[in-house]
C-alpha distance (Angstrom), angle and dihedral (degrees) to the residues before:
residue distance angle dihedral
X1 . . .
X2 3.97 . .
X3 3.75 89.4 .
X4 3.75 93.2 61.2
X5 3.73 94.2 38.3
X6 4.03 90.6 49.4
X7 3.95 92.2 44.1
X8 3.77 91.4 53.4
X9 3.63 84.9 42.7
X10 4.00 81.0 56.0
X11 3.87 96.0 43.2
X12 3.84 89.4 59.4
X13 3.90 90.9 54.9
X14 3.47 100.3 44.4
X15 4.00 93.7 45.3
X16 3.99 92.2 58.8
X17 4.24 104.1 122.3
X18 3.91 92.9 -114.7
X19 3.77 93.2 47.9
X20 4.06 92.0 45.2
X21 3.90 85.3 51.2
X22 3.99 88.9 47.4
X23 4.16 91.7 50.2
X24 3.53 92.8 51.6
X25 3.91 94.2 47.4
X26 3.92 84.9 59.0
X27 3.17 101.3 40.7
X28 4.31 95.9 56.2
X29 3.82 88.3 36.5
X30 4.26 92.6 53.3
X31 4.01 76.6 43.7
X32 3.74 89.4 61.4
X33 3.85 96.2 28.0
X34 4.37 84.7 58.4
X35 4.05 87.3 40.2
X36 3.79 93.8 60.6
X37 3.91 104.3 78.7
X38 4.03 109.2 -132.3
X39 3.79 96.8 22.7
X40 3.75 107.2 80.3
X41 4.04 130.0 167.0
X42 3.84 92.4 -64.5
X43 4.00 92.3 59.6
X44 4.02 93.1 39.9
X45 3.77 98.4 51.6
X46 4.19 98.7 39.2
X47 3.70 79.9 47.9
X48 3.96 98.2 51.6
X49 3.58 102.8 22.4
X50 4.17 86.3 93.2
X51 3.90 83.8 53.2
X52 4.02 84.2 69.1
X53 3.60 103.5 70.8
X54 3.58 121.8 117.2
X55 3.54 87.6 18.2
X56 3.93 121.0 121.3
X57 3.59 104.6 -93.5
X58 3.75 103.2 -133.0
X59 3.78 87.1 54.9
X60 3.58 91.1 48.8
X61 3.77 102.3 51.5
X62 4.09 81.2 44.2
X63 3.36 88.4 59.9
X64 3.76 105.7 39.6
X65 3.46 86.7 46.9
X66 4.04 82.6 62.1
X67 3.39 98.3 53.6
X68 4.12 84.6 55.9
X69 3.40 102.5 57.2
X70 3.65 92.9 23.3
X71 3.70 89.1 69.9
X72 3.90 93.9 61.9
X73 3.95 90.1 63.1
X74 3.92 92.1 40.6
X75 4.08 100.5 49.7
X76 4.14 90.7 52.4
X77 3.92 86.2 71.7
X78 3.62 87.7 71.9
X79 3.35 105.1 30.0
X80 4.14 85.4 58.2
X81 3.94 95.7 29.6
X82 3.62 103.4 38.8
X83 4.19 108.1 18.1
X84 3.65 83.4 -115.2
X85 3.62 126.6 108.4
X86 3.48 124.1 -136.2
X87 3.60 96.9 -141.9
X88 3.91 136.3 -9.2
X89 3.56 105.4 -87.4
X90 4.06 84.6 56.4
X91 3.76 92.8 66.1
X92 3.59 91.3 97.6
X93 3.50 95.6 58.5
X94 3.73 89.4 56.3
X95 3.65 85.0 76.8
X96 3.39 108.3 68.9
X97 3.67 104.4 1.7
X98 3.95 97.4 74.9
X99 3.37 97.7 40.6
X100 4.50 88.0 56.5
X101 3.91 77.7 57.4
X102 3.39 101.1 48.4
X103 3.68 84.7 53.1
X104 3.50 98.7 52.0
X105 3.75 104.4 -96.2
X106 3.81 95.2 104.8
X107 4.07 95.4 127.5
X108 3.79 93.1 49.6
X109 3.97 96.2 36.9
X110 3.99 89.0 58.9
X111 3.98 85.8 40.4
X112 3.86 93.3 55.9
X113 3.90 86.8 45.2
X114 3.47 93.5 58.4
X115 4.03 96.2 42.3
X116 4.11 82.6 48.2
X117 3.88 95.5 52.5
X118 3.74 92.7 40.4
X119 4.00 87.7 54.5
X120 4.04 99.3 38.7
X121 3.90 83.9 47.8
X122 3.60 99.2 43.4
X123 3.76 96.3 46.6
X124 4.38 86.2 47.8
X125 3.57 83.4 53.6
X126 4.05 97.6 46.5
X127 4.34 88.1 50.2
X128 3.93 90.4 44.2
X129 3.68 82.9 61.1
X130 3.56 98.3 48.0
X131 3.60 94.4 39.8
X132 3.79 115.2 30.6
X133 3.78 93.9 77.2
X134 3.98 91.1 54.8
X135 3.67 92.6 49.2
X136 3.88 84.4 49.5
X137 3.60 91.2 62.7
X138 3.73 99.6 31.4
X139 3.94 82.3 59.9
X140 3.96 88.4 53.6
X141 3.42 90.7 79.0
X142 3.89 95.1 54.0
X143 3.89 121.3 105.0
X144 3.86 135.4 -173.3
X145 3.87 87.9 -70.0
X146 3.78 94.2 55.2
X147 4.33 95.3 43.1
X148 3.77 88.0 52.4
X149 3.94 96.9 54.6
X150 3.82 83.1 46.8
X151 3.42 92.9 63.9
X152 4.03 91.7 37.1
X153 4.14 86.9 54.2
X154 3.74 89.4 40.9
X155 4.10 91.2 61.5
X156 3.54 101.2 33.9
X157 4.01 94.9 53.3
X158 3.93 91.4 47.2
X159 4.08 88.0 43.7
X160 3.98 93.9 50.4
X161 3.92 88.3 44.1
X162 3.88 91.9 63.8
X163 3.99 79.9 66.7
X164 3.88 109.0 -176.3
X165 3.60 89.8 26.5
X166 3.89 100.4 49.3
X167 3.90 89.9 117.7
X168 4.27 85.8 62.7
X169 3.66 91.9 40.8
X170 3.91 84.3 54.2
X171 3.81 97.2 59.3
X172 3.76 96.6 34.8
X173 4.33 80.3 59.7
X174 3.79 82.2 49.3
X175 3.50 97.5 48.1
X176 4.09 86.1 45.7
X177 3.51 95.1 46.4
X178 4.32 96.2 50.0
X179 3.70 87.2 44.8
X180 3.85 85.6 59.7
X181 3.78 94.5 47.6
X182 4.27 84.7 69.0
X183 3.73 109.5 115.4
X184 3.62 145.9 27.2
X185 3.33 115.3 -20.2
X186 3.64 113.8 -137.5
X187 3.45 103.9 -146.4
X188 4.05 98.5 54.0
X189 3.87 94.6 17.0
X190 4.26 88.1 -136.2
X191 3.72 110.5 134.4
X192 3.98 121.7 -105.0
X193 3.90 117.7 -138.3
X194 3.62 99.0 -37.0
X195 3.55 102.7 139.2
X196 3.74 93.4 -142.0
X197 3.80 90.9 -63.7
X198 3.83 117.6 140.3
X199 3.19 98.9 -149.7
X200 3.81 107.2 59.7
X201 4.13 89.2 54.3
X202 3.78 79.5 95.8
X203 4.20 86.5 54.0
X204 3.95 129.5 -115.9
X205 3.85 99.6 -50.9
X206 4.13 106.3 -137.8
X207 3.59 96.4 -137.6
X208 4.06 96.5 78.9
X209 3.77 81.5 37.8
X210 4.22 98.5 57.2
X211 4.11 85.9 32.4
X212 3.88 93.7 59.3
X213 3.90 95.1 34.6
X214 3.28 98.9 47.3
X215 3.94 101.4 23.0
X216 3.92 101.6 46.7
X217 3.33 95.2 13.5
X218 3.80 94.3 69.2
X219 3.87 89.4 31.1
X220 4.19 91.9 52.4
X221 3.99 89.9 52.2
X222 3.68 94.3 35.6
X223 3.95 72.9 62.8
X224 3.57 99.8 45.6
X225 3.68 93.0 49.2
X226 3.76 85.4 57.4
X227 3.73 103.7 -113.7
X228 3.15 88.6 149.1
X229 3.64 104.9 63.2
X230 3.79 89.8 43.6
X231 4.04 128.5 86.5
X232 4.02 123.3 -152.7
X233 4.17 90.5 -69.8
X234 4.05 101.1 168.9
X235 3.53 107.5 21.6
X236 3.11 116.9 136.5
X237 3.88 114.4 -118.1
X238 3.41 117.0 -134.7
X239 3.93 117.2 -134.2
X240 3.95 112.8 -147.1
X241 3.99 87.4 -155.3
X242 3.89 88.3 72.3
X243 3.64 136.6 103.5
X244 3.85 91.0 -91.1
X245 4.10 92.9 179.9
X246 3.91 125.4 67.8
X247 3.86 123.9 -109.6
X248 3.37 121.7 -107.4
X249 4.06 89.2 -103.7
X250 3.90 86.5 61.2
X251 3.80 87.7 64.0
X252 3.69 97.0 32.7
X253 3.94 86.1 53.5
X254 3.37 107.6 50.7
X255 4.18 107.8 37.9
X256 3.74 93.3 107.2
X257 3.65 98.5 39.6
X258 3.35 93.1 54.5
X259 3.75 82.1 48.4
X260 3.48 96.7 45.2
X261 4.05 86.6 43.5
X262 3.15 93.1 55.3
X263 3.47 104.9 50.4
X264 4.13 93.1 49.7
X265 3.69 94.9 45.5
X266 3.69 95.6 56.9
X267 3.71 92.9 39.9
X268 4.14 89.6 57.6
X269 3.98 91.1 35.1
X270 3.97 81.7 66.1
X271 3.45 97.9 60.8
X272 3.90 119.9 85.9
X273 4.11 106.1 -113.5
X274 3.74 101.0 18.8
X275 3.62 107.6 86.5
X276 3.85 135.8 169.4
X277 3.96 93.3 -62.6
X278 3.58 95.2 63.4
X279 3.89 97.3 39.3
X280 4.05 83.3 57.0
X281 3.29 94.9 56.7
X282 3.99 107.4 44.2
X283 4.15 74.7 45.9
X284 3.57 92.2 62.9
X285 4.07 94.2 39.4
X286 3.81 91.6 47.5
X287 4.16 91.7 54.2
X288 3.72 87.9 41.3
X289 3.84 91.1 54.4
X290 3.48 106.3 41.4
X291 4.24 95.5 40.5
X292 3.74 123.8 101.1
X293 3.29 98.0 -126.8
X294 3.91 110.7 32.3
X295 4.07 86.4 159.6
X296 4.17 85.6 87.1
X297 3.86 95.4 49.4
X298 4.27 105.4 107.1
X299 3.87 87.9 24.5
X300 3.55 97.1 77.9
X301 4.37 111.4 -67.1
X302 3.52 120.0 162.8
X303 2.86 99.2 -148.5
X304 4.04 90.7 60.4
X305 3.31 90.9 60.9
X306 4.22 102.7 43.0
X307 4.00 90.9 52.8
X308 4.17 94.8 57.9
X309 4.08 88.8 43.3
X310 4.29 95.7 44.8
X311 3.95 83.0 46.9
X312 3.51 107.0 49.2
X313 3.46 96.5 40.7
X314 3.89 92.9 50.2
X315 4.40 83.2 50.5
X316 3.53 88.8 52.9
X317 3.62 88.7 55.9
X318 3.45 89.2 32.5
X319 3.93 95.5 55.8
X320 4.53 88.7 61.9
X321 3.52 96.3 62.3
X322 4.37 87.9 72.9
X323 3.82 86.3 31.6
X324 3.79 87.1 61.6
X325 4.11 111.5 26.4
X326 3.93 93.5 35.4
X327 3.90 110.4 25.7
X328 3.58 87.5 -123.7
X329 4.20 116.8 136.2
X330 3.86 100.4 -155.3
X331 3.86 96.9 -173.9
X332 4.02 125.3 32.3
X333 4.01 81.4 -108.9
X334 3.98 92.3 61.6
X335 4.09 83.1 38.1
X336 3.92 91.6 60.4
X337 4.02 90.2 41.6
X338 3.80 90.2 50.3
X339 3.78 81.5 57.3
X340 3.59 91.9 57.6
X341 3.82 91.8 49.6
X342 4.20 93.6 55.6
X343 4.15 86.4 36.2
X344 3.88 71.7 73.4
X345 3.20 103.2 39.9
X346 3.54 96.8 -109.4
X347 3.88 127.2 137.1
X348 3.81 113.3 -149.0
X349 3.88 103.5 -153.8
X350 4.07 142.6 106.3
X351 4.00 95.1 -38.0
X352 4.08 99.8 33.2
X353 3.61 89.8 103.7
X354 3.71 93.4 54.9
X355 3.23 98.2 37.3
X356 3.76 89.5 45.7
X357 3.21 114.6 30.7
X358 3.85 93.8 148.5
X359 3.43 93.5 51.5
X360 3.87 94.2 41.1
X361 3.69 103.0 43.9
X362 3.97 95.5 36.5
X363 4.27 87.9 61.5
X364 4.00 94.0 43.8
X365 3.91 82.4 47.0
X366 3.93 99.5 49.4
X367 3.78 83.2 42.1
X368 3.60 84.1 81.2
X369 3.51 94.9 36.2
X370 3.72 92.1 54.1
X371 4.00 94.8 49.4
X372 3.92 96.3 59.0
X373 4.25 90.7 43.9
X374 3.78 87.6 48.9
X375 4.20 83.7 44.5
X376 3.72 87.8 55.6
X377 3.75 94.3 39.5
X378 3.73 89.1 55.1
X379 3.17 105.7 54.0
X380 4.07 102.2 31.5
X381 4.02 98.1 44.5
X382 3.69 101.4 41.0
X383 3.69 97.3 122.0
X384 3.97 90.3 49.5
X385 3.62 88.4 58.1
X386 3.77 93.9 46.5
X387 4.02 87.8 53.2
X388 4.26 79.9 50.8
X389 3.64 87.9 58.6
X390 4.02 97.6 58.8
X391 3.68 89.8 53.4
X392 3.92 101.9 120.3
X393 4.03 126.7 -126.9
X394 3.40 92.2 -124.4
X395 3.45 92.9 71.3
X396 3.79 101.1 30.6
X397 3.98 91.1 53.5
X398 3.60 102.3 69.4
X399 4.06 88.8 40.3
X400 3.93 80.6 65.1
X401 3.61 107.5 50.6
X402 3.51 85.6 46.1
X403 3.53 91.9 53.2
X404 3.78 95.6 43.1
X405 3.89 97.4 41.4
X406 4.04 91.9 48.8
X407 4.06 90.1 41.2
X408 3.75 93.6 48.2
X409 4.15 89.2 46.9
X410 3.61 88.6 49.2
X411 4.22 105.5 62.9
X412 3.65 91.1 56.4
X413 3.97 109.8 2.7
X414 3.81 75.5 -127.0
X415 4.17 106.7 147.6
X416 3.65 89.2 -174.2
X417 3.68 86.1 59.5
X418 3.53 88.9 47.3
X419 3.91 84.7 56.6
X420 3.93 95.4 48.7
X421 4.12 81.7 51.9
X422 4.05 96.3 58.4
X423 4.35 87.0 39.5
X424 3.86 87.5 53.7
X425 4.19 87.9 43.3
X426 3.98 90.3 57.5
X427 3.72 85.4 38.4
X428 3.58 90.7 53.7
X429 3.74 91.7 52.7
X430 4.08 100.0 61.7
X431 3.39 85.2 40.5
X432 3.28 95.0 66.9
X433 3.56 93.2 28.8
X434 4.34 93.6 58.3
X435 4.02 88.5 38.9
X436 3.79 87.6 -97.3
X437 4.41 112.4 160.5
X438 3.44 112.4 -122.9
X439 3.60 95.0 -174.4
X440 3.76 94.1 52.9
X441 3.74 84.4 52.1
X442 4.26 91.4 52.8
X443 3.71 90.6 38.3
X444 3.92 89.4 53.6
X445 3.83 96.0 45.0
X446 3.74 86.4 49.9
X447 4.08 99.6 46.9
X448 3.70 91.4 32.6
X449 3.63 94.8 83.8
X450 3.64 93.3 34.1
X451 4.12 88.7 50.1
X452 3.84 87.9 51.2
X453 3.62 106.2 49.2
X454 4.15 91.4 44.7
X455 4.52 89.0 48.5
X456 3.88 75.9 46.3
X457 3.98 101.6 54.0
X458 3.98 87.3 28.6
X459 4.11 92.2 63.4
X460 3.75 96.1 36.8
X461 3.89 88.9 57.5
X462 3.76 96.4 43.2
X463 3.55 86.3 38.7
X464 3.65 99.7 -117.0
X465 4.06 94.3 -46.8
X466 4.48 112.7 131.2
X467 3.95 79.8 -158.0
X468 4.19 88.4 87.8
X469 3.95 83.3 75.3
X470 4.07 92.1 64.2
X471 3.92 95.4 34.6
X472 3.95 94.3 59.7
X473 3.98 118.3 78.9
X474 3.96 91.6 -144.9
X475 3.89 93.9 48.2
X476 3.49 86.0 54.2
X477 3.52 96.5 50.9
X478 3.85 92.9 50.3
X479 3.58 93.2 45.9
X480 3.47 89.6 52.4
X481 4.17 96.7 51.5
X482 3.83 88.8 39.8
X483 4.11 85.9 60.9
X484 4.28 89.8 37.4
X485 3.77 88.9 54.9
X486 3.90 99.2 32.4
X487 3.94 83.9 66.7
X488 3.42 99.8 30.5
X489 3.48 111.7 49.2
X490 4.01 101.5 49.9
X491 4.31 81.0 51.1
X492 3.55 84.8 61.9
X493 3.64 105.1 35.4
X494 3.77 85.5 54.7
X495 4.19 88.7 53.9
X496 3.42 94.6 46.1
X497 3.92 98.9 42.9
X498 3.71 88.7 44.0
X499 3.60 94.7 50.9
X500 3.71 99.0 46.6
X501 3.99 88.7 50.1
X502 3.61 87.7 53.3
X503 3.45 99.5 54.3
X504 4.16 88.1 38.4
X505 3.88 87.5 54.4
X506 3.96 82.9 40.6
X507 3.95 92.7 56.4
């Protein structure tokens, strides 16, 4: 079969000696990048993305891609050593991971997590194989009409995912989407809000943008939450003396829900706006619900904590097969690796699989290169990752604004770029402080542009008439998922968030 043909093809990129050394770089650092509680995969690739120019490209994406998924392994540590998640879609594992430390089972609780995330991402990996191509042709048949409800579905399912908050997430899309309106516009050639400045003709490029919001945004409230002041009080120390490997009953246990994990997460990682967090969390509710004794979730199940790491793994593979077939970043994570692709000059879309193959085939390939060295990593350099924890704020703070101000400078050896990078940092900050969404905000500036251009080209080919929306099969299709998940998903994120806080409050 082709598939088997192109993923060898893909093996026999991804296994070159520079590219092997390039994987493993991005898998430790998204270990590190998920260890650090606050940062996250957003904040680790905006901030290192710069780092990757000059650099071959397929090694590069390989590598980035690491740092994504590697993440999802790295910010369980916390979440099961510390109560603290490393990033959002980790919350889940808060639930039952800290309290299996707190009772003693800290070695196999962080071995199960690993074992979980290796699965959940190996199984993503295995369906973006299978599937990827037909998406790639299903997407063939999709015109102007069809990219701009993309984007429209893309927004609305992150915005209704915020929940309470939706009326914040709608201006922070507002404030993304006029940000991406700065420029010349193409279809008039008039300049957009540039004040007379040169050097936003070209528009408000969203690297400096995701850098400072999530970069120095997370850092500056990190700060302001006082971080910095404080030492490692709570974590749980882990005791060498222990059993560090799982019973047989762990394994026994949890086969299907990793199974079953698995399986949801990647099917919610493929939809624009859903993302890893949410797949945790209807994880966790659906293992809860269907178990025989639901009294021991939040009290230290093992179950409760394999079903959020199978599922947002599997989303995080999940979340490349738009990314790559449709051109569509569904999280702020596939956002800032979308970047990388155009840094490039590369167009993810409906032909970048034939047109790339290399590229393509050599990431879905070191996808499942990446998930057994972050497997190994796991389990073998837990207590170097533990030691990563205790490093304090107050020296990892200036590291980053270092990092972020000489990245930023870098792409474009643009200082007023630099500038718009430290704005978007303090931005970042009372965003997050006021429950603001950053990531609706970079998704927005990103699929702004992208929105505009398709309404554009839609109207001038139906000659101004909405009606082409209703008259195409595919629009109608989207149109009718976008509504499906619009009322669907905040149902569920509702059941899953309110049965995870039960069973927190219950613990």
């Amino acid at each position: 079969m082709d598939i088997f043909s192109d993923l060898f093809m893909g093996f026999s990129v991804a296994v070159t000696p520079m590219n092997l050394v390039y994987l493993f770089a991005g898998a430790m650092v998204g270990m590190v990048v998920g260890v650090i509680p606050g940062f996250g995969p957003s904040a680790g690739l905006a901030i290192l993305l710069p780092v990757t120019l000059g650099m071959d490209p397929i090694g590069a994406v390989m590598m980035l891609a690491a740092i994504y998924y590697g993440a999802m392994y790295g910010g369980t540590i916390t979440s099961i050593l510390l109560n603290t998640p490393g990033e959002s879609a980790t919350v889940a594992s808060t639930f039952d991971g800290f309290p299996l430390a707190k009772n003693g089972r800290a070695g196999p609780a962080l071995v199960m997590q690993a074992a979980a995330s290796f699965v959940g991402g190996t199984v993503g990996v295995i369906l973006i194989t299978i599937l990827a191509p037909l998406f790639g042709q299903v997407s063939r048949s999709f015109g102007p009409p069809e990219y701009f409800l993309l984007a429209v579905m893309g927004m609305l399912t992150l915005i209704v995912m915020i929940g309470e908050n939706w009326k914040l997430g709608v201006i922070s899309a507002l404030i993304g989407f006029a940000l991406g309106t700065v420029g010349v516009d193409l279809e008039t050639g008039q300049s957009r809000y540039t004040f007379g400045s040169a050097e936003l003709i070209g528009g408000i490029y969203f690297i400096p943008v995701a850098i400072g919001l999530f970069g120095l945004g997370e850092l500056f409230y990190a700060f302001y939450n006082g971080l910095h002041r404080t030492g490692t009080g709570g974590i749980v120390q882990y005791d060498k003396e222990e059993r560090f490997w799982p019973t047989a009953q762990d394994w026994i246990s949890t086969r299907w829900t990793m199974v079953r994990g698995s399986i949801l997460g990647f099917v919610v990682g493929v939809i624009p706006g859903a993302g890893a967090t949410i797949a945790s969390l209807m994880a966790y509710s659906l293992e809860r619900s269907i178990s025989k004794a639901p009294e021991k979730f939040g009290k230290g199940e093992m179950q409760g904590l394999v079903a959020p790491e199978t599922a947002n793994n599997a989303a995080s593979s999940g979340a490349m097969i738009p990314l790559l077939t449709l051109g569509i970043p569904g999280s702020a994570s596939t956002a800032v690796l979308l970047a990388a692709f155009l840094l490039w000059g590369m167009r993810p879309g409906p032909l970048f699989m034939e047109q790339n193959p290399e590229l393509a085939w050599g990431l879905i390939a070191s996808m499942y290169l990446g998930n057994m060295v972050l497997l190994a990593i796991n389990i073998f350099a837990i207590p170097l990752f533990v030691q990563i924890i205790k490093v304090p704020y107050r020296i990892l703070g200036p590291v980053v604004v270092v990092i972020c101000a000489l990245g930023t400078f870098s792409v474009h050896s643009s200082f007023v770029e630099t500038w718009i990078m430290f704005a978007a940092g303090f931005v970042g900050f009372f965003m997050r402080l006021y429950g603001f969404s950053p990531a609706a905000l970079v998704l927005a500036l990103v699929l702004g542009p992208l929105a505009e251009e398709a309404l554009r080209q839609t109207l001038t080919i139906s000659r101004g008439s909405f009606m082409i929306f209703v008259e195409r099969a595919p629009s109608l299709w989207i149109i009718g998922v976008t509504v499906f998940l619009v009322v669907l998903l905040p149902l569920m994120g509702r059941f899953g968030r309110g049965s995870g806080d039960a069973e927190k409050a219950g613990g």
